[in-house]
C-alpha positions, 0 to 999 in steps of 0.5 A: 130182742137178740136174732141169731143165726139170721142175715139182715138185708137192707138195699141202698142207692150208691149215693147213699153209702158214703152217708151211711160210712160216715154215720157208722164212723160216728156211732159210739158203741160199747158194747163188744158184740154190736161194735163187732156188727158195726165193724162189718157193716164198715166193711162192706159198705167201703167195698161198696163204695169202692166198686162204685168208684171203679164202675164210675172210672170204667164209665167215664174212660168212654168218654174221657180223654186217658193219660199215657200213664192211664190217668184222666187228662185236664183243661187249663182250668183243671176240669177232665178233658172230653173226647170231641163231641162230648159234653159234661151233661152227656157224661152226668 
C-alpha cells in the first residue's frame, strides 16, 4: 500500500541512531523509489548524529581541560583531563 503525499515521523533516542545507520548501510534495496527514501533517511540520521556529537563536545568543554588549539588535553594514560573537582561519574 503506496501513501503519497505523507511524512512519516517516528522518535529515536540518540543513542539509537548509530543503530539505526548501520542497519540502513546494511539493507539491500532494489527498488529505485524505496533506495531514494532510504537514502534520505541516511541523510538525516547522520545530521543527527552529527548534532549529537556537537552538543556532546559543548557538555564535556564544562568539564573538561581545552587544548590551545581548542582540543581536549589527555593524561598519561591517554584518557581526557578533568577540571579539578570533577569526576569521570559526574561528566557520565
Amino acid at each position: 500500500m503506496a501513501i503519497e503525499g505523507k511524512i512519516m515521523k517516528f522518535k529515536l533516542n540518540n543513542q539509537d541512531l548509530t543503530l539505526l545507520k548501520s542497519l540502513l548501510e546494511k539493507l539491500n534495496i532494489n527498488s529505485m523509489k524505496v533506495n531514494r527514501g532510504k537514502i534520505k533517511l541516511y541523510k538525516h540520521v547522520l545530521a543527527k548524529i552529527n548534532e549529537y556529537a556537537e552538543d556532546e563536545k559543548e557538555v564535556l568543554k564544562a568539564s573538561v581541560l581545552i587544548n590551545d588549539d581548542g582540543s581536549f588535553k589527555k593524561n598519561k594514560d591517554d584518557t581526557i583531563q578533568l577540571k579539578e573537582g570533577k569526576t569521570y561519574e559526574q561528566v557520565n
